[in-house]
N, C-alpha and C positions, 0 to 999 in steps of 0.2 A: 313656294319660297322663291322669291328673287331680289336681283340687286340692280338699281335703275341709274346710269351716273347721267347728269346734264350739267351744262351751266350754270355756277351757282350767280358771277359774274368778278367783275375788277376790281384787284386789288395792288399795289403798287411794285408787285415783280408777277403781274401776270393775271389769267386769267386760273381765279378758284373754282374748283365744281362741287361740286353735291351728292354725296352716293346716297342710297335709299334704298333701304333692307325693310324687304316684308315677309312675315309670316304669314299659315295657311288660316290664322286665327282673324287676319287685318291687322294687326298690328305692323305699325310704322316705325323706323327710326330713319332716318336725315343726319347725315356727319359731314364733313368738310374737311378739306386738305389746308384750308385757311384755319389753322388753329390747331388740329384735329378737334375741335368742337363738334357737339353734338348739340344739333339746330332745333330740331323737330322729333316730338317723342308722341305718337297718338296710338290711344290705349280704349278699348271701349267702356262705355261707360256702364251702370247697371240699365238701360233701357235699351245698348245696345249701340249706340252716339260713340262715335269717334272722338276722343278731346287731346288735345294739344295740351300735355303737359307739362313742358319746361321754357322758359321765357327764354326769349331769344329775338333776333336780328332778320328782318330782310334780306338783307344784301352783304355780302363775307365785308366789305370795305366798313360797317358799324363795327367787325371784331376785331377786326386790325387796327383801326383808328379812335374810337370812344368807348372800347369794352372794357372801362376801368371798374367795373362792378362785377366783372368774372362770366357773365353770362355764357353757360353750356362750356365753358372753359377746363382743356385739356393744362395743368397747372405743374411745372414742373423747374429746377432740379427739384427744389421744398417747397409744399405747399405751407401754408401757416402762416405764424412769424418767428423771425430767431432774435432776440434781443441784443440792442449794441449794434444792429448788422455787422456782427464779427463772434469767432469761429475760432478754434483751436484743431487742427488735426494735424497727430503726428509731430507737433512741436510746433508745427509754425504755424501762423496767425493770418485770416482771411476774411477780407472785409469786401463787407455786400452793397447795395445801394440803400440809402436809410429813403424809403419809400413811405414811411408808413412813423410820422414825427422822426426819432433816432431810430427808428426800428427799421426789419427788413422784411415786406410781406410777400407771398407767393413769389418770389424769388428775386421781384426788382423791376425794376421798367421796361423790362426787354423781356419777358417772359416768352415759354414755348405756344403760350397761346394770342400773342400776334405775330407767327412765324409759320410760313407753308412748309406741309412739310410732304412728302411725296408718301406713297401707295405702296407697300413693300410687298403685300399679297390681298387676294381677294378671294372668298368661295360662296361660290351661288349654292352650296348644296340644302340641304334642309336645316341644317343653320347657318343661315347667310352672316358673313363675318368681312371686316375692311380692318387693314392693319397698316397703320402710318407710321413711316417712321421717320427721326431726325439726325443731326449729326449736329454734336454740340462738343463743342472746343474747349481744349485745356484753356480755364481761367475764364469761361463763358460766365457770364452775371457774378463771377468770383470765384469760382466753384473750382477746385482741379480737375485734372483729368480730362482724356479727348473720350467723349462719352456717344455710342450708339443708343438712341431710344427707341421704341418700339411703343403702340398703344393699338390694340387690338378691340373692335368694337365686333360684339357677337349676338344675333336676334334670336332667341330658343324658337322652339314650335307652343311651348307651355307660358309664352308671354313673358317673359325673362330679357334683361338686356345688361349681357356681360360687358363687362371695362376690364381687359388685361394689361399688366402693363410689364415690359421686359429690358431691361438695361443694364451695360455694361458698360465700364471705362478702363481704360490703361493704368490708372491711378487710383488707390483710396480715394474714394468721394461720398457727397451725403446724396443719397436718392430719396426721397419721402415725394411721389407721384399722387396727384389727386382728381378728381371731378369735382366743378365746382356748381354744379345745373343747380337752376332755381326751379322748382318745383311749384307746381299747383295744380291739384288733382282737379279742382271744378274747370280748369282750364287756363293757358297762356295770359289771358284779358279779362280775367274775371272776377278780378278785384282782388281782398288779403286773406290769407290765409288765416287769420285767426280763429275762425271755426274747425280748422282741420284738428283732427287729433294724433297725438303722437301718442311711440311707446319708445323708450330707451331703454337697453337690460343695460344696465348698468349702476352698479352702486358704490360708483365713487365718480367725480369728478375733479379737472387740473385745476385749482384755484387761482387766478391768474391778476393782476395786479390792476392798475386804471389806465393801462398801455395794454391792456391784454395778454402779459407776458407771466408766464407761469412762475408761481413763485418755489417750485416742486413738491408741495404740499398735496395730496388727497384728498379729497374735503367729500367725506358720505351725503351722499342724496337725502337721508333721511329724515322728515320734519323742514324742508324746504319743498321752495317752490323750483326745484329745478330736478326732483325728483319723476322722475318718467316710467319708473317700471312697472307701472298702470298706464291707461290710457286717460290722458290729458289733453282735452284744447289747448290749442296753441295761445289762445288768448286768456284765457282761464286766471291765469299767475302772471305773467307779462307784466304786469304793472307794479306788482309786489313791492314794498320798501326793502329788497333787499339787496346784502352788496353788487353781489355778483352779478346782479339782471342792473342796475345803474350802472356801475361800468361798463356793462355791454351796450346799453341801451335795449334792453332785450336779452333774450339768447343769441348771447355766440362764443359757446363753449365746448372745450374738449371731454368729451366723454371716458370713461376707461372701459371700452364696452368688452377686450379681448385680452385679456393681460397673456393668455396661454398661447395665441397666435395660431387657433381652429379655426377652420372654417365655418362660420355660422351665422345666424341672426344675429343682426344686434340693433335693428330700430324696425319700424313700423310708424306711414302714415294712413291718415283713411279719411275720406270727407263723407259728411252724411247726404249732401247734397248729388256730387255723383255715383257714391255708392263704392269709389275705385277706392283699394287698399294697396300700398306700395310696400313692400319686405325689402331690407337694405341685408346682403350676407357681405360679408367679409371677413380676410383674415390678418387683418390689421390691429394694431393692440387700442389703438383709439381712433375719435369720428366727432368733428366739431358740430354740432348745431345749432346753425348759423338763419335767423328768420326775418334776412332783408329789413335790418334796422336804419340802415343809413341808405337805403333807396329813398330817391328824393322828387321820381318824375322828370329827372332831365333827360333822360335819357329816350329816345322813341323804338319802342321793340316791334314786333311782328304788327301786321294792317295798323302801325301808324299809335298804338296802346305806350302811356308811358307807364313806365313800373315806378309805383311809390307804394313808400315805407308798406313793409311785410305783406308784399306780393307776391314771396316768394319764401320756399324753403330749402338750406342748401344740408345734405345730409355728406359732409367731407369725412372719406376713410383717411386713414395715416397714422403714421408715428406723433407721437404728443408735439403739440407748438415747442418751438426752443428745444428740443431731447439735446442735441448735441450740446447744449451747453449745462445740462445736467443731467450729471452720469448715472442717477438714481433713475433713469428712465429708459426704457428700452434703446438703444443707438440706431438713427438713423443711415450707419456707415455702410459703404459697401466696399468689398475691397477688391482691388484691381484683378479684373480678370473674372470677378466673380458673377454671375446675374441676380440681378435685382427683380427677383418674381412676385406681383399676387395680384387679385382679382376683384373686384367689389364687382357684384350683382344687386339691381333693382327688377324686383320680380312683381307683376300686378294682377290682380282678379280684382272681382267683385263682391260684395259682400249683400 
């Protein structure tokens, strides 16, 4: 087990590094103080091949400056969207950046994920672990409260790669934290994932309108094409005449994978090509799955690869898109003083 820091290089307040946590397995991960992103995830394959699987950036100055598609993105106060970008708590009324048409997505143009943030702890022990943390201001992106964050990146010995995230404010505020990594098991550059197969336990999904915005409806998996609790290609249904995949362009929807708030499975990817199967635990009540519909190839990633349309899989834990604006849904609230704890793990073997 160890952890390697170097130069990752410049970004506009300064010089970003690179830490790099390895298991006794080979397994890699790569994280950055530009962001707290996670750069570099290689995982072996079934023959035994090292593969790079989450898209990502060269050089920390692509995350700071063109990572408008979230890549490896540490996503914070809300990930999602909130409709209106505006907010009710506690009486008074808070309005966000409409990033996204009227809407507010992953928090607004200033996001924690083009912001350095520093190194709070580190341990090279047998689970090598980097923990970044931020300092985000009353009424930062809208949000109240002067807010401590924390995002904990942890490498098992059993191929595991924890996401903790811990925060507090002085104030009632919304925390719903996410990862936003694009995924792809045959590798970073290796074209769509539309062979890959998923599983989602879940049997119900947020129905959500042609802005994406939940209209707090339920809508069961069942006799669609958005049903997961088998194992489905990703390309399989994709094209389907139906509502939900046209307003998406695809999938990119919230799941109800946890309503009880346990710690447990709640997706599954696996390519036949590499053989690699990826398990998503969490204890979050929902998980959008989101398969890089609007990548367009403008963008240039790792040796110079642009990512176009569903190059990627993004597997987001969280409270439901919009909660705070409908109270039938678990509350994103946290309340002053209080911390705001939990974990998503992506754990990988072979099959």
């Amino acid at each position: 087990m160890s952890i390697t820091i170097s130069e990752f290089g410049k970004v506009s307040t300064g010089i970003a590094k690179l830490y790099v946590m390895k298991n006794q397995a080979g397994m890699t991960a790569a994280v950055s103080d530009m962001g707290a992103v996670l750069v570099n995830l290689y995982v072996p394959d079934k023959d035994g091949n090292m593969r790079d699987v989450v898209l990502g950036y060269d050089e920390p100055s692509s995350y700071e400056e063109i990572n408008s598609i979230y890549l490896g993105s540490t996503i914070g106060r809300n990930g999602n969207r909130i409709g209106g970008a505006r907010f009710t708590l506690n009486g008074a009324e808070y309005t966000l950046d409409q990033n996204d048409g009227r809407n507010n997505l992953h928090s607004g143009v200033n996001g924690y994920e083009k912001r350095m943030w520093k190194v709070a702890d580190m341990d090279d022990s047998d689970t090598p672990s980097v923990t970044f943390e931020l300092e985000s201001p009353h009424m930062d992106q809208g949000y109240p409260g002067n807010a401590t964050v924390k995002v904990t990146y942890a490498l098992t010995a059993d191929n595991k790669l924890s996401i903790h995230y811990d925060a507090v404010s002085d104030q009632d505020t919304i925390f719903n934290m996410t990862n936003h990594s694009y995924f792809n098991l045959n590798g970073a550059a290796s074209g769509t994932i539309l062979d890959h197969q998923v599983q989602i336990l879940a049997d119900k999904f947020t129905w959500a309108d042609e802005e994406s915005i939940p209209t707090g409806e339920l809508v069961d998996v069942e006799g669609t094409p958005m049903d997961f609790r088998e194992f489905h290609a990703i390309g399989e249904r994709i094209e389907e005449d139906y509502q939900a995949l046209k307003f998406g362009g695809g999938y990119d929807h919230n799941y109800v994978v946890n309503p009880g708030r346990e710690t447990k499975t709640v997706a599954r990817m696996k390519s036949p090509e590499s053989g690699i199967l990826m398990e998503v635990t969490s204890d979050l009540p929902g998980m959008q799955l989101y398969t890089g519909n609007f990548l367009e190839g403008d963008k240039v990633g790792k040796n110079g690869c642009r990512y176009g349309k569903r190059t990627g899989c993004c597997f987001e834990t969280q409270f439901h898109p919009d909660a705070i604006n409908h109270p039938e849904f678990e509350q994103p609230v946290c309340k002053a003083g209080e911390h705001y704890l939990t974990t998503t793990t992506y754990g990988f073997r072979v099959e």
